[in-house]
C-alpha positions as CSV (number, residue, x, y, z in Angstrom):
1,X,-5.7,-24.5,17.7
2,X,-2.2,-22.8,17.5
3,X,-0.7,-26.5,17.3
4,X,-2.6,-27.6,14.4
5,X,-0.5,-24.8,12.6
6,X,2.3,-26.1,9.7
7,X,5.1,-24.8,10.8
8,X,6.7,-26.4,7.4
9,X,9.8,-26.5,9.3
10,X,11.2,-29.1,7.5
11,X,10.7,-27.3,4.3
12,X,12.7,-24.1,5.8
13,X,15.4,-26.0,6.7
14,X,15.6,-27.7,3.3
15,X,15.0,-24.4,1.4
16,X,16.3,-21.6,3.7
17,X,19.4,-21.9,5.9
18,X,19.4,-18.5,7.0
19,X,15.8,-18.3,8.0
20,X,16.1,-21.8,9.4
21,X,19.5,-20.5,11.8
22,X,17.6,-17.5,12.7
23,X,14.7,-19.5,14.0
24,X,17.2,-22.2,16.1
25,X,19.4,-18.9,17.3
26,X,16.3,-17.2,18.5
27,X,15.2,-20.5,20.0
28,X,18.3,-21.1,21.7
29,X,18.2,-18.0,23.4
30,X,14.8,-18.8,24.0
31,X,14.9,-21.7,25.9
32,X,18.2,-20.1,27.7
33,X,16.8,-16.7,28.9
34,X,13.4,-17.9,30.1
35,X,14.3,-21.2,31.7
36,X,12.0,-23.5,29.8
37,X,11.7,-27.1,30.3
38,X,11.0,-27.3,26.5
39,X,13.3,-28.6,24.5
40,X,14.8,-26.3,21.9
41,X,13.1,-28.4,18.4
42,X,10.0,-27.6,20.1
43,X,10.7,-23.8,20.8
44,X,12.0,-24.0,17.2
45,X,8.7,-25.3,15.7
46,X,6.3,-22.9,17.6
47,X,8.8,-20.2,16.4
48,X,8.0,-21.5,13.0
49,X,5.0,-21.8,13.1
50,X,4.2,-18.3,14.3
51,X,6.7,-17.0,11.3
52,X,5.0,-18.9,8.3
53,X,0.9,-18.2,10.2
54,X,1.3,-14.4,11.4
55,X,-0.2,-11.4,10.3
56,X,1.7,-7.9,10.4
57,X,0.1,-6.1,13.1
58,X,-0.9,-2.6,11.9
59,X,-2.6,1.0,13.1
60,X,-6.0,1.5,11.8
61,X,-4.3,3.1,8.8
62,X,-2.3,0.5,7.8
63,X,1.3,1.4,9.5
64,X,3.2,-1.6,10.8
65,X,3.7,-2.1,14.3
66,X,5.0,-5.6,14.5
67,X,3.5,-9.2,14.2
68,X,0.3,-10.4,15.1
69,X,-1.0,-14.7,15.4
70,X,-4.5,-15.5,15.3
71,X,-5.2,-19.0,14.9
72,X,-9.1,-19.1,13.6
73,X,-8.1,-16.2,11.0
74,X,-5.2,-18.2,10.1
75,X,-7.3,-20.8,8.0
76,X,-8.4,-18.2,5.5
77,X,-6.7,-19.4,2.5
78,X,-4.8,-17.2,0.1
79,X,-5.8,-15.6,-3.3
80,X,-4.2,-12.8,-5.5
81,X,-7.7,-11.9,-6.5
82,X,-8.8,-11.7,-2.8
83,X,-12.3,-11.2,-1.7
84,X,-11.8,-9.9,1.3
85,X,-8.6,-8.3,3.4
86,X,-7.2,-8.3,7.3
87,X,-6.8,-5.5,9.2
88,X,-6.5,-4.2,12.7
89,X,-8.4,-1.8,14.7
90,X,-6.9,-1.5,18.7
91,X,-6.8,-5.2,20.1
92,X,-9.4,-6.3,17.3
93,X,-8.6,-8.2,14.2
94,X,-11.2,-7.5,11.1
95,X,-11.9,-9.1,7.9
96,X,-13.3,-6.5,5.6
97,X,-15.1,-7.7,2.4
98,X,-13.7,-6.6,-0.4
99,X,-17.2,-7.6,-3.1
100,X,-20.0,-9.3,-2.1
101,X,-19.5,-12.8,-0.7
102,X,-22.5,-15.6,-1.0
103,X,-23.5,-17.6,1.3
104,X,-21.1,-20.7,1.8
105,X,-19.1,-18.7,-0.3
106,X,-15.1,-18.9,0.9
107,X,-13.9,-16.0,2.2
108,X,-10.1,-15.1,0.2
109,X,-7.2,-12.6,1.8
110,X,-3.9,-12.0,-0.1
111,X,-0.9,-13.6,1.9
112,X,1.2,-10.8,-0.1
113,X,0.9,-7.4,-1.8
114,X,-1.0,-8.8,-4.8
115,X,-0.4,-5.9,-6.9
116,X,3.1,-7.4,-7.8
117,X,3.3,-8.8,-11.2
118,X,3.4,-13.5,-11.3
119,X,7.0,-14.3,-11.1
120,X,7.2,-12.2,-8.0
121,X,4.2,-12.7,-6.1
122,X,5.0,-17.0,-7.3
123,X,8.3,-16.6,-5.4
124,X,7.2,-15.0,-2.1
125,X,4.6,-17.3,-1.8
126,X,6.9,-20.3,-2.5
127,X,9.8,-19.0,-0.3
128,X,7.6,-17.7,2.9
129,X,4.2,-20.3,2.2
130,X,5.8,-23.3,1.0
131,X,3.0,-23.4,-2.1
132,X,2.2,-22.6,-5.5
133,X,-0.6,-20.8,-6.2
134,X,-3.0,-21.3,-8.6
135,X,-5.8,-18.5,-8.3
136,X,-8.0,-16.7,-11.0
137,X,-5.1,-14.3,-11.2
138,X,-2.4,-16.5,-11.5
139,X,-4.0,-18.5,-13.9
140,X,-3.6,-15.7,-16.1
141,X,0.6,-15.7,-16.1
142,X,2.2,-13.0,-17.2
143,X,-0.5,-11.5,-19.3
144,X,-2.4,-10.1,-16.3
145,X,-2.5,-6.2,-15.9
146,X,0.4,-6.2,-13.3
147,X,2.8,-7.4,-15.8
148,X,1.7,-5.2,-18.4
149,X,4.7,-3.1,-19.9
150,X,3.7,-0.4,-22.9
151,X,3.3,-1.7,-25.4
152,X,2.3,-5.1,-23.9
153,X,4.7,-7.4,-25.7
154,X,8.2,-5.2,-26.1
155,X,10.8,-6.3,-28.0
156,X,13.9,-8.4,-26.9
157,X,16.2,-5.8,-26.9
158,X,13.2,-3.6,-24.7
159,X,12.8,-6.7,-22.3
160,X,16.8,-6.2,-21.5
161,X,16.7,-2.9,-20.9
162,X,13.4,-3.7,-18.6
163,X,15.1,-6.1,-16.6
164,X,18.5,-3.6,-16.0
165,X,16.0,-0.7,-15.4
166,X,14.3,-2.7,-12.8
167,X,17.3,-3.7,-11.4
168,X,18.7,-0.6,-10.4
169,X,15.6,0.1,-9.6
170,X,15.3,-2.0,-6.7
171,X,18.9,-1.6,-5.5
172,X,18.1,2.0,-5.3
173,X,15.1,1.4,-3.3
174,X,16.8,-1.2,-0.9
175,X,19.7,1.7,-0.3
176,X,17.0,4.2,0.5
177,X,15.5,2.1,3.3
178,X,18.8,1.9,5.3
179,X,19.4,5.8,4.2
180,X,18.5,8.9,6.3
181,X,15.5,10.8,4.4
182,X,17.8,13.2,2.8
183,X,19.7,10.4,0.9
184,X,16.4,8.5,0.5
185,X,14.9,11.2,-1.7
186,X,17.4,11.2,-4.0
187,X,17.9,7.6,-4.0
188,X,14.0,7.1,-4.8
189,X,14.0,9.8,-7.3
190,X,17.0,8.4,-9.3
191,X,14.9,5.1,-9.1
192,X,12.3,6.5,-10.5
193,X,14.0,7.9,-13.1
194,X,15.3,5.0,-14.3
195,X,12.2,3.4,-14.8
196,X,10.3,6.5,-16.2
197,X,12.9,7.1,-18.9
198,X,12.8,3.3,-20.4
199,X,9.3,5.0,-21.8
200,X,8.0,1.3,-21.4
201,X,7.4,1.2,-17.6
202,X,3.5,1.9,-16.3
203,X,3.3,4.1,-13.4
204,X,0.8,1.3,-11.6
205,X,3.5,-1.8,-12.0
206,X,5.3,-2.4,-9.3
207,X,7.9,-1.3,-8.1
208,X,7.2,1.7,-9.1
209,X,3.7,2.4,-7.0
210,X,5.9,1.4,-4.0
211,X,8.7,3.5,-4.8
212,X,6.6,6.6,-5.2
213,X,4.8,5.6,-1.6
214,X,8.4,5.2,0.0
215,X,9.3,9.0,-1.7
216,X,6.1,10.3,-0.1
217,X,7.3,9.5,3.1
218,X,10.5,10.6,2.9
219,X,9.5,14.2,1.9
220,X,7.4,14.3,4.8
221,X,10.7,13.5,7.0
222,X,12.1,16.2,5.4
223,X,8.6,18.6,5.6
224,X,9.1,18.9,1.3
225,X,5.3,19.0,1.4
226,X,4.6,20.5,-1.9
227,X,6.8,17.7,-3.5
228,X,4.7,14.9,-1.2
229,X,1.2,16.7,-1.8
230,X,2.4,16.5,-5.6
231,X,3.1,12.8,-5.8
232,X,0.1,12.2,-3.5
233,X,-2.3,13.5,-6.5
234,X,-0.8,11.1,-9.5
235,X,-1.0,8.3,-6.9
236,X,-4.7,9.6,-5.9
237,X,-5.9,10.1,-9.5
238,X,-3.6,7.6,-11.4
239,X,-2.1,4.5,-9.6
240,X,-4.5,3.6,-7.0
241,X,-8.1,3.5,-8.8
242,X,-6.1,1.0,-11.3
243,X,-4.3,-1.2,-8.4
244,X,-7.5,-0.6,-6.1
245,X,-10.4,-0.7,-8.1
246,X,-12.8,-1.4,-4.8
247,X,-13.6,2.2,-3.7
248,X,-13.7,1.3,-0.2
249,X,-10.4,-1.4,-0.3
250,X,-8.6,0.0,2.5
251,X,-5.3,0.9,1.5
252,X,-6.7,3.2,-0.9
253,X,-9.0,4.6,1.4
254,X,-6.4,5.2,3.8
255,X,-4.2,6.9,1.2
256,X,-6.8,8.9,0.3
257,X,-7.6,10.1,4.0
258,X,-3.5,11.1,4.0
259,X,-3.9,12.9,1.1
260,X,-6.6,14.7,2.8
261,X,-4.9,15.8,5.7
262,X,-1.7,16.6,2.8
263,X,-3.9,19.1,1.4
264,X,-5.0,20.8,4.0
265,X,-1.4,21.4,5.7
266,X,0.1,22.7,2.4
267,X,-3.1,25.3,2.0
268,X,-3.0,26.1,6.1
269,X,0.3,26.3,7.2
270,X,3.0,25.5,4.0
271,X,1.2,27.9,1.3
272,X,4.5,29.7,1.0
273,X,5.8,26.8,-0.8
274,X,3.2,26.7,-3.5
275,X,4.7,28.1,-6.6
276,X,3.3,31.4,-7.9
277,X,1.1,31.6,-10.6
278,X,-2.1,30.7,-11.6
279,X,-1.8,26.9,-12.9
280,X,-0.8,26.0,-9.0
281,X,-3.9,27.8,-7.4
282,X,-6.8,25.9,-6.5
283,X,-9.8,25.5,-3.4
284,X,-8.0,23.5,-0.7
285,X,-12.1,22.6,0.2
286,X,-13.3,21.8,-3.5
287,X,-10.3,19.7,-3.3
288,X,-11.0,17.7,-0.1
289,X,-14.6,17.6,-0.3
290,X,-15.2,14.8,-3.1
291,X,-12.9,13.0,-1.3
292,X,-14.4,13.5,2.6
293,X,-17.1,13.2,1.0
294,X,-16.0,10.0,-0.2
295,X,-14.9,8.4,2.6
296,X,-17.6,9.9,4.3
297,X,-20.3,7.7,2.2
298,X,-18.2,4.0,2.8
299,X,-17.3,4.8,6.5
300,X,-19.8,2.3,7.5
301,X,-17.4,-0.1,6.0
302,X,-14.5,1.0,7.7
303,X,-12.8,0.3,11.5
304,X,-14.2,2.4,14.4
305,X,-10.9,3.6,14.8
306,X,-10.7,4.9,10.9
307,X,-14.5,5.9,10.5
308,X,-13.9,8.1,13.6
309,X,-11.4,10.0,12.0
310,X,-13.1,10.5,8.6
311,X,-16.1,11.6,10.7
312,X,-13.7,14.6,12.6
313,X,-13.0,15.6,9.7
314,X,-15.9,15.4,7.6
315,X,-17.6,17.5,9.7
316,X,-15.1,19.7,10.4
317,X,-14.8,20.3,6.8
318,X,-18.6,20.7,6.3
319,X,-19.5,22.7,9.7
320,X,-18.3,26.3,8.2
321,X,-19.5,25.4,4.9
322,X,-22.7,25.0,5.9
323,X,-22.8,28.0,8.3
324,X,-22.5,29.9,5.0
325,X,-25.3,28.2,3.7
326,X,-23.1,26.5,1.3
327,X,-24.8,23.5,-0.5
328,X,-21.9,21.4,-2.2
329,X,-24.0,19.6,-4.4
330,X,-25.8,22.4,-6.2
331,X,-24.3,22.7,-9.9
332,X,-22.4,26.1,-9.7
333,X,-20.9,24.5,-6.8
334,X,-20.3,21.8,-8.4
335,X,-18.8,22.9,-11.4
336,X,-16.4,25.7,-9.3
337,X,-14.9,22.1,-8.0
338,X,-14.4,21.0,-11.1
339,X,-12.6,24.0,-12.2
340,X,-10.3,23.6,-9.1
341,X,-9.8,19.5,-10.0
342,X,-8.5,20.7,-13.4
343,X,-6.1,22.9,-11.6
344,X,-4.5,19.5,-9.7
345,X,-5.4,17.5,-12.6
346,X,-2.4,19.5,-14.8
347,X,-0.6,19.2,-11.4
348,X,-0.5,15.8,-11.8
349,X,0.1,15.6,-14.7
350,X,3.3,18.1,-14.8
351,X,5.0,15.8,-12.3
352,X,4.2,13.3,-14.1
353,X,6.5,14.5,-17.0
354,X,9.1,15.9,-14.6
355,X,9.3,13.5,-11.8
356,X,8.4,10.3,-13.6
């Protein structure tokens, strides 16, 4: 089955003479180190083909561990408006559905992070997948919500500035990846900066979702978790119910379980580093519990390896509570979260206005 892969090695060599001398260099030193009696074209095309066919392998949760070929998975074609997505549990590869899918219905993964506006999301798949794609989303152009700007059709002079902001933008982002977390932060922040003061940029277009995920880790390097758990809430309640809008799509649920385990170190062990004051106080457990609870309710949906995780802590959350005789879902209960979700709510919010 792995031979009746395109390796559309033609097309790299045609198209892309750096990929195309990295994939005859590795194969050289392929055919040299292991003592094959293949010749090196061949080496070169099964290198291809693995290149243009893999999946990135991941953790449960979504963190990249390297590459991963599976031939049968690798005939799901591609959509920006998938219905389902890949992901890895252990040794096992998983297609989770994203809606419903009918019978004789064909099943849709993203090649890319969809959430990228056309032009860009057009070029990867041109550049890595040799085709043009002509989905539901695509379709729509540039008039799709991920190339949105506000207002929606800004001026010439705006579209300038737009381009230069993004720019930067980007070049600040690419420096933060090769820079030690220290640098990174401020690298990421000025990036976002830039963006936030054009007044035109949506928080949920790309790059700046990504650029506030990279920050997020970076503070973490650097144990800023207040500034992390901060940035975790506006993507939480602001960027990812608009770039996610499947509850159970799992890069928002594994955000989501982060954000958990966020909140619960800054309230446990970093509550020094809360500002003082009233506005910054809040339940660390009305804050966790809609989203445990959450999780919780789609685990069924999820990985072993994931839906063992929520389950820890689920019940870990719940066991004193209910000890107490605590029932969550009674209305003053209810309502004494609420108070607390206005609290992070205005969090949000503030960091919007400061941070960007």
């Amino acid at each position: 089955m792995f031979l009746s892969l395109r390796s559309h090695l033609d097309e790299i060599t045609k198209s892309n003479q750096e990929q195309y001398e990295r994939i005859m260099l590795s194969a050289k030193a392929e055919k040299e180190y292991s003592g094959s009696e293949l010749d090196v074209e061949t080496i070169a095309e099964y290198l291809a083909r693995i290149e243009v066919n893999s999946f990135t392998f991941t953790t449960a949760f979504g963190d990249p561990l390297g590459l991963c070929i599976q031939p049968f998975a690798c005939y799901m074609n591609h959509s920006c408006e998938p219905n389902a997505v890949v992901g890895f549990d252990g040794g096992l590869i998983t297609v989770k559905a994203l809606r419903e899918i009918k019978s004789d219905e064909q099943v849709f993964i993203s090649y890319i992070d969809n959430t990228y506006p056309f032009e860009v999301r057009q070029k990867q798949l041109a550049e890595r997948y040799f085709f043009t794609c002509k989905c539901s989303k695509c379709a729509q152009g540039t008039t799709a919500r991920e190339d949105q700007f506000i207002p929606s059709n800004p001026s010439p002079e705006e579209v300038e500035t737009l381009k230069e902001a993004e720019k930067q933008a980007r070049e600040l982002l690419t420096a933060a990846r090769s820079s030690k977390a220290e640098s990174a932060v401020k690298q990421l922040k000025s990036a976002m900066k830039v963006l936030h003061d054009t007044k035109l940029w949506p928080i949920t277009r790309q790059p700046y979702p990504e650029i506030r995920s990279e920050l997020m880790v970076s503070l973490l390097e650097i144990k800023d978790f207040w500034s992390a758990f901060r940035h975790g809430l506006v993507r939480y309640l602001f960027v990812d119910p608009v770039l996610y809008p499947h509850e159970w799509h799992p890069t928002r649920t594994n955000h989501e379980f982060v954000f958990s385990q966020l909140v619960m170190t800054i309230t446990r062990e970093q509550s020094s580093k809360i500002p003082n004051g009233s506005k910054y106080k809040f339940d660390p457990v009305s804050a966790i519990y809609p989203i445990l609870t959450k999780l919780n309710k789609y685990q069924k949906y999820e990985t072993p390896g994931v839906a063992r995780s929520i389950k820890v802590e689920y019940d870990a959350l719940m066991a004193p509570v209910k000890k107490l005789g605590y029932n969550p879902s009674t209305p003053s209960v209810s309502e004494a979260m609420s108070s607390a979700w206005k609290v992070l709510n205005n969090i949000a919010e503030e960091t919007l206005e400061t941070d960007g």
